[in-house]
C-alpha positions as CSV (number, residue, x, y, z in Angstrom):
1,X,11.0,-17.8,11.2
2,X,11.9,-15.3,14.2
3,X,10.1,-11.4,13.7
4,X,13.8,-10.6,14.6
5,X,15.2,-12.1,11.3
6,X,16.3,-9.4,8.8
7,X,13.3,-9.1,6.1
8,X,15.5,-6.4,4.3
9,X,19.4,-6.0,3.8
10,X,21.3,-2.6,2.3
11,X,21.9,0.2,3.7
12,X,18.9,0.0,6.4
13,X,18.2,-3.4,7.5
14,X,15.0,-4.0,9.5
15,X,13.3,-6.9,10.9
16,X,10.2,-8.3,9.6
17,X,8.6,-7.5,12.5
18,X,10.0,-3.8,12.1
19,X,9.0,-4.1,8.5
20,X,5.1,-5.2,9.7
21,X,5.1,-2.2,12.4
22,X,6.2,0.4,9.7
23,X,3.6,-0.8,7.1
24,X,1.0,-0.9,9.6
25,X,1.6,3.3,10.9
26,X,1.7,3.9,7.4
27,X,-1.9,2.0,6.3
28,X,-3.0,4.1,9.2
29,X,-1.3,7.7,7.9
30,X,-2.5,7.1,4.4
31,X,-6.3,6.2,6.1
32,X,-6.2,2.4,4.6
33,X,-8.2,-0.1,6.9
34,X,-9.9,-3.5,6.9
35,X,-11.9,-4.1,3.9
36,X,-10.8,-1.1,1.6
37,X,-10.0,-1.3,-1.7
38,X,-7.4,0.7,-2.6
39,X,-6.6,2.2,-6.1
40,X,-3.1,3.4,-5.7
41,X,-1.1,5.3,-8.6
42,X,2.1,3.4,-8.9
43,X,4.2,6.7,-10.1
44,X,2.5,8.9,-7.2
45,X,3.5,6.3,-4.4
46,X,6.6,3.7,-5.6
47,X,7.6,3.2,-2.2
48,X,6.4,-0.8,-2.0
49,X,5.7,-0.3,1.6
50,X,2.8,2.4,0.6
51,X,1.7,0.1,-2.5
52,X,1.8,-3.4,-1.5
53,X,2.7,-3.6,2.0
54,X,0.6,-1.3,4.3
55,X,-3.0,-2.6,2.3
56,X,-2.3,-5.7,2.8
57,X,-1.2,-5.6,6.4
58,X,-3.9,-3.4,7.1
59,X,-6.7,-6.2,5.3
60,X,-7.5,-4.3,2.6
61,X,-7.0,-5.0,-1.5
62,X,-4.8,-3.2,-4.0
63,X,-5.7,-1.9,-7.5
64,X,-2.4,-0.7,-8.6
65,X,-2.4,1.2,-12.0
66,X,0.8,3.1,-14.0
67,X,-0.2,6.4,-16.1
68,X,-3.4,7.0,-14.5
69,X,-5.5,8.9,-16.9
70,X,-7.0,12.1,-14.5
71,X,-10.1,11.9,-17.1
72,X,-10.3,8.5,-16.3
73,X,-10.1,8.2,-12.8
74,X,-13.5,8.5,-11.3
75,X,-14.7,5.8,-13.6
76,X,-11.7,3.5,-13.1
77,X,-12.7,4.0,-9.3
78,X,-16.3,3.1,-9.8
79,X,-15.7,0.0,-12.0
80,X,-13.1,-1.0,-9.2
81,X,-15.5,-0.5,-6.4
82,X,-12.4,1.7,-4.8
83,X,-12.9,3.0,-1.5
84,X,-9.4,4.6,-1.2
85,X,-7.4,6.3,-3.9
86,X,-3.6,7.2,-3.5
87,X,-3.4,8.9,-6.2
């Protein structure tokens, strides 16, 4: 595979390499580096490049939750081990 073959087709078509660059400026925006483990709220951030793409590009995990309870959070975090939330 070539980093110049289209990874996504529509309206905007980009390159996987493209694709890699833009996850990795946004791990970077959103603070996500090597070895985090990020707790991200799926409803909060459904762009898949925020939830699946810049973690793992950037070496760190993904806890990805739907209906976060607020109440709930801090414990969820702790019992996760999170060192990120995107929340």
């Amino acid at each position: 595979m070539d980093g110049n073959d289209r990874a996504m087709a529509g309206p905007v078509e980009l390159s996987h390499l493209a694709v890699c660059r833009t996850a990795l400026d946004r791990a970077a925006e959103l603070g996500v580096v090597a070895g985090d483990r990020v707790l991200v709220d799926a409803r909060a951030y459904p762009d898949p490049v925020d939830w699946l793409l810049a973690p793992l590009l950037a070496g760190a995990s993904i806890v990805l939750c739907a209906n976060i309870d607020p109440a709930k959070l801090a414990a969820r975090s702790d019992a996760e081990k999170v060192s990120v939330q995107l929340v």
